[in-house]
C-alpha positions in Angstrom: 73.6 -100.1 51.6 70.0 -101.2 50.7 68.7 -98.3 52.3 70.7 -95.5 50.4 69.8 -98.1 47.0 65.8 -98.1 47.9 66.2 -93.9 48.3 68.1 -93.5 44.7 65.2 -96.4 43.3 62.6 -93.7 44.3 64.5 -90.7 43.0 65.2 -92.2 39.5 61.3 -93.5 40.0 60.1 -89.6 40.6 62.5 -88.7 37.4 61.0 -90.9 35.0 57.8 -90.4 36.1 58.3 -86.5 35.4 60.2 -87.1 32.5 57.3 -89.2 31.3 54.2 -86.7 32.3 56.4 -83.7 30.5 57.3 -85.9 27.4 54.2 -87.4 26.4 51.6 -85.9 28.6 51.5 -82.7 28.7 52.3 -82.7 24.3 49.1 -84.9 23.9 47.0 -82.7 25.9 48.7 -79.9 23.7 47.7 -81.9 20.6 44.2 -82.5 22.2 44.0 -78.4 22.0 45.2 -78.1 19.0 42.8 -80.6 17.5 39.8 -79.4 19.2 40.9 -75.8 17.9 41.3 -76.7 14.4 37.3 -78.7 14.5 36.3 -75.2 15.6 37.4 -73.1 13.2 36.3 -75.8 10.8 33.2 -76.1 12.2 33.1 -72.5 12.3 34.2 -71.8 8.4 31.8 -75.0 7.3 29.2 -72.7 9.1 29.8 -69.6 7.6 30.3 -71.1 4.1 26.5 -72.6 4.0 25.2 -69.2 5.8 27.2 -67.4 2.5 25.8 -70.2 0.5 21.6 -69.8 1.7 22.5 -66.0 1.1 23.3 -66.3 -2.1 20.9 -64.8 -4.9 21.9 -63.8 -8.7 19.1 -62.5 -10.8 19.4 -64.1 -14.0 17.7 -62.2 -16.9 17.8 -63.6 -20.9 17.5 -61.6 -23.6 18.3 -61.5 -27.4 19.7 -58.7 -29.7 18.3 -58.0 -33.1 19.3 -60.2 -36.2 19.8 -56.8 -37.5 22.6 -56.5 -36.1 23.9 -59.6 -37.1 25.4 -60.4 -40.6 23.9 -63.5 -40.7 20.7 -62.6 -39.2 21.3 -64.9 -36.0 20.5 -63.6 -32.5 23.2 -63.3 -30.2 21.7 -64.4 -26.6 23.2 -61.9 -24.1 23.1 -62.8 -20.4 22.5 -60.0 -17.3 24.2 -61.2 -14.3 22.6 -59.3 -10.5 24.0 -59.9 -7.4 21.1 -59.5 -5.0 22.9 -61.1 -1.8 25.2 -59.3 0.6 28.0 -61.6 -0.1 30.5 -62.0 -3.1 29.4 -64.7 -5.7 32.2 -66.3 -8.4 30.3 -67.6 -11.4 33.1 -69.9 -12.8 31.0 -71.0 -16.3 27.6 -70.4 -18.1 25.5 -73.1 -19.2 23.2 -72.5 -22.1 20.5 -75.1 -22.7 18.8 -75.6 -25.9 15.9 -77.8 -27.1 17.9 -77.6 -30.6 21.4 -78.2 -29.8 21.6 -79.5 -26.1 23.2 -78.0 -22.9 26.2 -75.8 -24.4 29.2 -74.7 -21.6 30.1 -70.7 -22.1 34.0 -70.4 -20.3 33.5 -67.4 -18.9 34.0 -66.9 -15.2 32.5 -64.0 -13.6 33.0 -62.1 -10.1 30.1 -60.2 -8.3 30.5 -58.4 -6.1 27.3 -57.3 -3.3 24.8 -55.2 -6.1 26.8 -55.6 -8.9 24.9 -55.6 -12.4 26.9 -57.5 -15.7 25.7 -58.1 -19.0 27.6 -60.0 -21.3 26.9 -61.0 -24.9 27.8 -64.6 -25.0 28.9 -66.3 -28.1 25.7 -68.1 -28.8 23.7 -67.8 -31.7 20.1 -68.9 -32.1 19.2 -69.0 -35.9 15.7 -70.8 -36.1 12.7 -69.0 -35.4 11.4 -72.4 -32.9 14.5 -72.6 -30.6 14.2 -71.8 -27.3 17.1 -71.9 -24.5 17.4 -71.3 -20.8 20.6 -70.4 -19.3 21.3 -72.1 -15.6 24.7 -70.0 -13.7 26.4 -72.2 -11.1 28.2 -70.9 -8.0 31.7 -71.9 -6.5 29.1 -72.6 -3.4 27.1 -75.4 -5.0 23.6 -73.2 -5.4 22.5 -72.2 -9.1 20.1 -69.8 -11.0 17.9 -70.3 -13.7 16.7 -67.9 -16.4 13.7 -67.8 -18.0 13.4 -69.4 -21.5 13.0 -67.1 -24.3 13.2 -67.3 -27.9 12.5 -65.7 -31.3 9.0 -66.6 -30.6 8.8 -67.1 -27.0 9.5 -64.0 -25.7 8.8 -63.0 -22.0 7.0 -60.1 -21.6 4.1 -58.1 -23.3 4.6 -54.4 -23.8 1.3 -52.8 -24.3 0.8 -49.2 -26.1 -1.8 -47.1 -25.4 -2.8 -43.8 -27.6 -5.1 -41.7 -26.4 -6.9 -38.9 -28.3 -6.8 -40.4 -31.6 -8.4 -38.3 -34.5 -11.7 -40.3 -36.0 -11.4 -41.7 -39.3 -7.6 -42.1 -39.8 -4.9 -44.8 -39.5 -2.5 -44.9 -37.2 1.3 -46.6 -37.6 2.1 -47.6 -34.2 5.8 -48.9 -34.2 8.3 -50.2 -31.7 12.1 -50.5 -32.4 14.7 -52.4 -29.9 18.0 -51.1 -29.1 21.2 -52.8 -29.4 19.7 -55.5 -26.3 16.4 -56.6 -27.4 14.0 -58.0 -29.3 10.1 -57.3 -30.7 7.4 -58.9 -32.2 3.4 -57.8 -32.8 1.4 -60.7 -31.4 -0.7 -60.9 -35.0 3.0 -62.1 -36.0 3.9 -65.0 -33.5 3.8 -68.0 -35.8 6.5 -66.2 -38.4 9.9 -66.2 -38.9 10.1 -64.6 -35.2 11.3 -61.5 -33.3 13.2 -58.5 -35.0 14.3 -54.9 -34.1 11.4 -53.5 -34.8 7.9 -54.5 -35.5 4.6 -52.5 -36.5 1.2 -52.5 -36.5 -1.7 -50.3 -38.2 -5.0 -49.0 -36.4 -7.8 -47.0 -38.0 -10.1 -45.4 -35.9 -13.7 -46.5 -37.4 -15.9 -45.6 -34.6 -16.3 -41.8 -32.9 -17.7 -43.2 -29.5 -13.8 -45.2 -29.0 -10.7 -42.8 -29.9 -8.4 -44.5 -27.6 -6.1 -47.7 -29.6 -4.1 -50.1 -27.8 -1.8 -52.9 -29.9 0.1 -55.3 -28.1 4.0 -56.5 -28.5 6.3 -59.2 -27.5 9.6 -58.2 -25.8 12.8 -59.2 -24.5 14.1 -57.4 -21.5 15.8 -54.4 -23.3 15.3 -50.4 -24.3 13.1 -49.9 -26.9 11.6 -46.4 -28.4 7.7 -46.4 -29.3 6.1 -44.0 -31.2 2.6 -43.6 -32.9 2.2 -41.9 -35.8 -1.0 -40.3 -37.5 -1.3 -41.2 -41.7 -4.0 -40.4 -44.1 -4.6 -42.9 -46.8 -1.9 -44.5 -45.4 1.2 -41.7 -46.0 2.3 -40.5 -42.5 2.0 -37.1 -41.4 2.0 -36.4 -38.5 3.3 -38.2 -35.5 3.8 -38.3 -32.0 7.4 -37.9 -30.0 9.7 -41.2 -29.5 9.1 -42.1 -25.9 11.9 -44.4 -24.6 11.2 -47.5 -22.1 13.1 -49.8 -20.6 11.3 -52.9 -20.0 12.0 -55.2 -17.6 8.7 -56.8 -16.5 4.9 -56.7 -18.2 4.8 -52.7 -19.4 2.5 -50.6 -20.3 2.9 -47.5 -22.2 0.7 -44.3 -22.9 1.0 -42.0 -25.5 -1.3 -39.0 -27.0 -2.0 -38.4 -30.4 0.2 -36.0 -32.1 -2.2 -33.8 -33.9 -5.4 -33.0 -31.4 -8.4 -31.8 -32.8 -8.7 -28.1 -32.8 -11.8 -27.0 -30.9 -13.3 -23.0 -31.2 -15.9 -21.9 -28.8 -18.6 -21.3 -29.0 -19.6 -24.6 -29.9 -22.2 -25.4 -32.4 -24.7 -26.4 -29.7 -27.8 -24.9 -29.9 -31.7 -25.7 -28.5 -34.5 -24.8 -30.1 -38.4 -24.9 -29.2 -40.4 -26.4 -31.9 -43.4 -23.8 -30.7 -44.0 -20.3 -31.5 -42.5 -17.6 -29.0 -46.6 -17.1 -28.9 -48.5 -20.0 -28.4 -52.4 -20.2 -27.5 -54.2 -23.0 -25.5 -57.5 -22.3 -25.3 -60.1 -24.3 -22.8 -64.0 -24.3 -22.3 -64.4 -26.0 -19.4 -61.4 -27.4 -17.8 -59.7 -25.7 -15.3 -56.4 -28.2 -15.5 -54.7 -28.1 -19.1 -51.2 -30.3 -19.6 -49.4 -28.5 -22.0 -46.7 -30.2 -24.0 -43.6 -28.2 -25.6 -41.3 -30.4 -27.9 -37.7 -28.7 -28.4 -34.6 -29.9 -30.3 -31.0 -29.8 -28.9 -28.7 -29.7 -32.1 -25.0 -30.4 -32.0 -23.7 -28.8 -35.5 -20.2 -29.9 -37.7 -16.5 -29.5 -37.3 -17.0 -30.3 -33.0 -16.4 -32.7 -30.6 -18.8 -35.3 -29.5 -20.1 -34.4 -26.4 -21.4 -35.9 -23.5 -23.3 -35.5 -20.3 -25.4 -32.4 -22.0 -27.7 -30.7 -19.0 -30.6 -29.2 -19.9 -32.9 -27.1 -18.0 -36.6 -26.3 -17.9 -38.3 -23.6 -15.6 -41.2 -21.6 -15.1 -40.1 -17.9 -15.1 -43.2 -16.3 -14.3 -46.8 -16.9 -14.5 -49.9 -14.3 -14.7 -53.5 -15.5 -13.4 -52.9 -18.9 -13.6 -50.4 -21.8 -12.1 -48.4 -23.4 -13.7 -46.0 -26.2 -12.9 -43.8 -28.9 -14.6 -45.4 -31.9 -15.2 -42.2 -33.5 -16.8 -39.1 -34.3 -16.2 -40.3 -33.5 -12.5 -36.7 -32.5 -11.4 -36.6 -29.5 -14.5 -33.5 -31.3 -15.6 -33.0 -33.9 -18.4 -29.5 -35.3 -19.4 -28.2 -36.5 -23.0 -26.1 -39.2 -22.6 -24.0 -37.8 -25.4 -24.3 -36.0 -28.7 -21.9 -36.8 -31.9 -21.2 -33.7 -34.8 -24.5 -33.3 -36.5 -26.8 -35.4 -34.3 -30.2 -34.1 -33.3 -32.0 -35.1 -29.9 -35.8 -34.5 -29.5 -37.0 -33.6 -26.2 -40.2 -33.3 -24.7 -41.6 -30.7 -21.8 -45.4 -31.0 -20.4 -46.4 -28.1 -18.3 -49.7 -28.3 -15.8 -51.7 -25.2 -16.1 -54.5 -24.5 -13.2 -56.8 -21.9 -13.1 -59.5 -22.4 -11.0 -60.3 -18.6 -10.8 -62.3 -19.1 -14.0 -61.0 -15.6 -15.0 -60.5 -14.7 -18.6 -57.4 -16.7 -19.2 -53.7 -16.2 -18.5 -50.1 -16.5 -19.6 -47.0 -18.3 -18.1 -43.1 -18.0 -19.8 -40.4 -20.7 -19.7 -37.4 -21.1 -20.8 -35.2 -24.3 -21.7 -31.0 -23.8 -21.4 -28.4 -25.6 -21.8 -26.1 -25.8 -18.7 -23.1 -27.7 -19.2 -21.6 -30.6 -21.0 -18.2 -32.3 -21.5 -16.1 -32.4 -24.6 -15.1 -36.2 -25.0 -11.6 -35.4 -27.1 -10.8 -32.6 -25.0 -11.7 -33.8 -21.6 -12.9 -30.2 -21.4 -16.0 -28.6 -19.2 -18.4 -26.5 -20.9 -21.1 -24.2 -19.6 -24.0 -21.8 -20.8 -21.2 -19.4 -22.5 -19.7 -21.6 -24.4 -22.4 -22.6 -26.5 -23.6 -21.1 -29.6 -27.7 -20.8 -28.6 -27.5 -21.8 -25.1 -31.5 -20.7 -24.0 -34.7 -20.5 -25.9 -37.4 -18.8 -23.9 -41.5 -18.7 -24.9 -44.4 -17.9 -23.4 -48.3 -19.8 -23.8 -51.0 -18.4 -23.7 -54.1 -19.7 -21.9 -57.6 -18.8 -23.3 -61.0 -19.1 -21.5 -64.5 -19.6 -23.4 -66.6 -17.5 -21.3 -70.6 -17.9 -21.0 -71.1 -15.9 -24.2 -69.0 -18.3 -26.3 -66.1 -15.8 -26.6 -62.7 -17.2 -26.1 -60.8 -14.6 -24.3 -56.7 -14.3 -23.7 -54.8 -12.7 -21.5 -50.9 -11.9 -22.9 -48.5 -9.7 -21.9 
């Protein structure tokens, strides 16, 4: 009896200790996978979430529309929203913070997806000229962005306008004008009432060495047209085209004049020696002679100024004598530049030799002009485009002989 009661102890024994490995065993170590599967994938999502959270970038731009446009002449502050990271971004709020009334909470929630652009006018106002306000954008990730402060006068960027070719001795309107996003102000005008749709500003070209004018705004990111327009005694006739720009950063614009000055060819540009086609040097002794010929290079009315004008001396041809130039050694002399009716007075020396002693000689030059550059027109002149582009003349060199006669030789 105790035998078959010790082999029925162990059986029941084995039983419970199966029953007990299946029944609480074997389900921890299944809750042990289960727990150690659920840390992964949080681990996992935590580690994706901050990945998605360093990712994310929104470009944040500020700008203002014209009080124009408003019927109370406030400016409505409209808000560009760029998604520049590869993941989605939720904006659930907009925070506009002003030095006049405080940090203001905009409910507007936004959804971005990767590259999307979106500009909303938000529903505040800023009505005096000294506010300023930066808008901050918080994420459902925790990160946020930051706009740049702007204001009536505190406006971010500087668009600069350049006209080139501008006629001398008349006014110009240069004039800017915003679209329905943005804002402008001349900087002579910073400490007014503050930015509008459009602002202007007036040139006059006073000096014929500088045609070029250039007149410096204040913007908000927006469109805006520019256009320059030409005005005698201050009525405006003539203009150039609108050019459109969208400004986003520090721009610069060019524009050319409308009306260009109309140049005819040939131009007035003549030289002229100031000695006779014939001139005599006579010598007793001296066998060297520096002979000096003064000339005159005259730039006449209704022109352009011109600069870089080349002139050229040389010795065509000589007869029983030598003769070489003294000065400028090189034959060639540059004006720096020549305005309508200006004058320049030039100077030649010549070295005659004639150690033959014979009964005198002759030598002919001749002083051109070669080129020069028109400074309105940009343009490249040469010889055939001037009005007198040569003057030729020829000296004559005269010998006393031992009987106290002067004798020439001329051709």
């Amino acid at each position: 009896m105790r035998s078959r009661r010790s082999g029925i102890s162990a059986v029941v024994g084995t039983a419970i200790a199966l029953m007990i490995f299946f029944t609480v065993v074997i389900p921890m170590w299944i809750y042990m996978q289960n727990v150690q599967t659920l840390f992964m994938d949080e681990v996992s999502r935590r580690l994706r979430f901050e990945i998605e959270k360093v990712n994310e970038n929104v470009e944040v731009t500020t700008s203002l529309q014209p009080p124009e446009l408003n019927p109370f002449g406030y400016r409505s502050v409209v808000v560009t929203l760029r998604n520049k990271s590869p993941v989605e971004v939720v904006v659930p709020a907009i925070y506009v913070e002003s030095n006049r009334a405080g940090l203001q909470k905009i409910e507007n929630q936004f959804k971005l997806a990767p590259g999307e652009v979106i500009a909303n006018r938000t529903i505040y106002y800023i009505g005096e000229p000294d506010e300023v306000v930066i808008v901050r954008v918080p994420t459902l990730r925790g990160n946020s962005f930051v706009s740049n402060a702007i204001g009536p006068k505190n406006l971010p960027y500087m668009l600069i306008v350049q006209l080139n070719n501008a006629s001398f001795g008349y006014w110009y309107r240069i004039s800017v004008d915003a679209g329905p996003v943005g804002c402008v102000i001349h900087r002579s005008d910073l400490f007014t009432e503050g930015c509008r749709g459009r602002a202007e500003t007036w040139k006059f070209v006073s000096s014929p060495d500088d045609l070029n004018i250039i007149a410096a705004f204040n913007v908000a990111p927006g469109l805006y047209s520019v256009r320059a327009v030409r005005c005698e005694n201050r009525p405006c006739v003539d203009g150039s085209e609108p050019v459109s720009v969208s400004v986003n950063s520090h721009t610069v614009v060019e524009l050319v004049a409308g009306r260009r000055i109309e140049i005819r060819t040939p131009l007035p540009l003549r030289v002229t020696s100031l000695l006779q086609n014939y001139t005599f040097v006579a010598s007793n002794n001296t066998d060297t002679v520096m002979v000096t010929v003064p000339f005159l290079v005259t730039l006449g009315n209704n022109t352009e100024p011109l600069f870089n004008v080349d002139v050229s001396v040389e010795v065509l041809n000589a007869d029983n004598l030598t003769a070489t130039l003294s000065s400028p050694g090189s034959g060639q002399i540059r004006i720096k530049r020549l305005s309508p009716g200006e004058t320049y007075f030039g100077v030649v020396v010549f070295e005659v030799t004639d150690e033959r002693r014979y009964a005198g000689g002759y030598f002919v030059y001749r002083i051109s002009l070669v080129g020069a550059t028109g400074q309105v027109s940009l343009e490249n002149y040469s010889a055939p485009d001037f009005e007198s582009a040569e003057e030729v003349g020829t000296v004559v060199f005269c010998r006393t002989g031992s009987d106290d006669r002067v004798y020439c030789r001329s051709p």
